[in-house]
N, C-alpha and C positions, 0 to 999 in steps of 0.2 A: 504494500500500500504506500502511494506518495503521499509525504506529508505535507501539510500546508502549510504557507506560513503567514502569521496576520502582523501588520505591521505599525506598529505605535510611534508617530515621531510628536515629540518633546520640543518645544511646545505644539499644541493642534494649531497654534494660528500659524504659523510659517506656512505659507501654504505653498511659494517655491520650492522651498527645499522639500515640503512632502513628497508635490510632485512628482520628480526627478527622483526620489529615493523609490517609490512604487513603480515608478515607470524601470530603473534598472532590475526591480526586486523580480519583476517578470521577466529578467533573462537568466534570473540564478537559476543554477540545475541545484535542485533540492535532493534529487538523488544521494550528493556526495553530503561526506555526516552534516550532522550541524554546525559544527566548529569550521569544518572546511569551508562551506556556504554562505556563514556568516561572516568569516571573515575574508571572503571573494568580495562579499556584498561593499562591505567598511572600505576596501581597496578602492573601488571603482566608484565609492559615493565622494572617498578623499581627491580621487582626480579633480573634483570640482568645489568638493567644501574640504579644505587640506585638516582638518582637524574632527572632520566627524567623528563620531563616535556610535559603537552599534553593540546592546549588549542584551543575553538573553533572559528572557521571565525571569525570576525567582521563582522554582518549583510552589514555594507557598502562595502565592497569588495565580496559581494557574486555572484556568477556568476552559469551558468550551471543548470540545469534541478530544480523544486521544490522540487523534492523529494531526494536531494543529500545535505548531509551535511558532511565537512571540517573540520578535523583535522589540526593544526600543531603539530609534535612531536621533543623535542630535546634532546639529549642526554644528557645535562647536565646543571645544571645553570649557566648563565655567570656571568662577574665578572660587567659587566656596561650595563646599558640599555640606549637607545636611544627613550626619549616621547617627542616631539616636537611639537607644531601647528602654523600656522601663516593665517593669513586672507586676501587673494586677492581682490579686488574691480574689478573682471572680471568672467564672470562664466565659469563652469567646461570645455563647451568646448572648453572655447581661452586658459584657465589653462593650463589641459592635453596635449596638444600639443607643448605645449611653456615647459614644463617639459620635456616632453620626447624627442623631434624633437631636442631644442635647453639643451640638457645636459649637454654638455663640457663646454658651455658657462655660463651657471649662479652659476656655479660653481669654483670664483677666487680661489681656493687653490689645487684644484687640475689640474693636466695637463690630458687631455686626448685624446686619439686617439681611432679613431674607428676601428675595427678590420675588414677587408674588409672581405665578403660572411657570415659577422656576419646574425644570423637570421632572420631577416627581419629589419621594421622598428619600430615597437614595439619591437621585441624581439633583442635587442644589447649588443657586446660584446665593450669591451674599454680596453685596456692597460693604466692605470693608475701610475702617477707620485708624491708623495707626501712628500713636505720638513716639517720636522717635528724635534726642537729639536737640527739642524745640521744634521740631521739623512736624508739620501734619501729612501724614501721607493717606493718600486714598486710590481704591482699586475694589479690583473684584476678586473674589475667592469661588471655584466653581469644580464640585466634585463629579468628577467625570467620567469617573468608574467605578463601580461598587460590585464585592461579591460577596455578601452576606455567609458567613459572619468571618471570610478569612481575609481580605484586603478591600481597600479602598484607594483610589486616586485624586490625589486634588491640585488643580492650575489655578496658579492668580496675577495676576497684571497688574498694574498700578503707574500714576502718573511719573514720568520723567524714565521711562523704560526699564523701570524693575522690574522683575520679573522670578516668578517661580513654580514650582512643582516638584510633589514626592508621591510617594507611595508606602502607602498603613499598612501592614500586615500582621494576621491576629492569629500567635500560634498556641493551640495549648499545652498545658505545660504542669509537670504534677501542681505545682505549686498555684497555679490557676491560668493566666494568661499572658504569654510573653507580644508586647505591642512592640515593633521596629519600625522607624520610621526614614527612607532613605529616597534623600533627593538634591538637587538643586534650587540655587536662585541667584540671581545676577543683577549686581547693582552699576550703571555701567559709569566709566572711571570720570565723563564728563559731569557727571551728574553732584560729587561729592569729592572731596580731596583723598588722597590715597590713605592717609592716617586714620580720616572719619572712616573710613570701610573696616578697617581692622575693629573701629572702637561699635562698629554697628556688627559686626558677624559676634562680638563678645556679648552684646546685647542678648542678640537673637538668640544664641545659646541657652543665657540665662532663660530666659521668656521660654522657652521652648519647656525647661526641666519644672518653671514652673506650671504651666500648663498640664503637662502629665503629671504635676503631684496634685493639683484640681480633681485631674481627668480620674486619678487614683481615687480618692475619696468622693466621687459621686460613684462612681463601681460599688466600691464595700458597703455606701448607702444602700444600693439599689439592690445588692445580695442581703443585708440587713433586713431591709423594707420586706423582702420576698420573704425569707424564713419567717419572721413575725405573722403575717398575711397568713401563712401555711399551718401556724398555732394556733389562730383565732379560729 
């Protein structure tokens, strides 16, 4: 059986570079392994973006038919990555839900509002608010792919060409639920002096660990809430 292969490029708005990467991805011979194919692919997309990048799923995020395998492709290296983990004492499905349902909320640093006829309830749009520096930044945050209750995807844009995206993934774990969160986002150099970028990736860092210690205790509430509920 030939396998398939579906192709995600990072961001969805580039829509050149999509292009061109789907239009080569149909002359890959999928035949030879995946390692080989993929990296035939990343050759022939470098002849024209010299820094692309092409890397496969994480088997935890894997979804859609067995014989289908996932690319991401991006146009370029960024300047900071996002590799985060924290561990829940709740499993993936009071996790998942308490991520995605309650979003705005375990999230003290950023403001956000949901964008009404956004795509459903997994897939949401948000108008996003972020004090940063003295600096007000604003944008959109828009989760774009969801697989109940093992990962999620979320893109967000913002004024003066910021830009980002990662991907959630919810694995279990004796101990309850191991949340990893790994991505990109690109402040571009015009935009802020070289020094300010250092002192804003330090920020984000923090904000990030507190977020997940939020994200933590609405979990152990919501396993809390549940056992009680189960007494009564």
């Amino acid at each position: 059986m030939t396998r398939k292969v579906r192709l995600v490029c990072i961001p969805s708005a580039d829509f050149y570079f999509g292009a061109h990467a789907r239009e080569l991805l149909a002359g890959i011979d999928v035949r030879l392994s995946p390692d080989a194919a993929r990296a035939e692919f990343e050759r022939l997309l470098r002849l024209r973006y010299e820094a692309a990048v092409v890397r496969p799923q994480d088997p935890l995020a894997a979804r859609g038919p067995v014989d289908e395998m996932v690319w991401y492709a991006t146009n370029r290296r960024f300047k900071s990555r996002i590799s985060t983990m924290v561990e829940i004492p709740a499993p993936p499905e009071v996790v998942f839900p308490v991520y995605v349902d309650r979003f705005p909320d375990w999230q003290p640093a950023l403001k956000l509002e949901r964008v009404d006829g956004a795509r459903g309830k997994s897939c949401a749009e948000y108008v996003a608010t972020y004090e940063l520096l003295g600096r007000r930044l604003e944008g959109r945050f828009t989760v774009v792919d969801a697989d109940p209750p093992r990962s999620v995807r979320v893109e967000g844009k913002g004024i003066g060409g910021i830009r980002l995206w990662y991907a959630t993934t919810f694995r279990p774990i004796e101990t309850g639920t191991s949340v990893r969160v790994d991505g990109d986002y690109d402040i571009p150099g015009t935009m802020l002096p070289g020094f300010a970028v250092s002192v804003i990736e330090a920020a984000v860092r923090r904000e990030v660990d507190r977020a997940h210690a939020t994200l933590r205790e609405f979990c152990i509430a919501a396993v809390t809430s549940s056992a009680a509920s189960r007494v009564i």
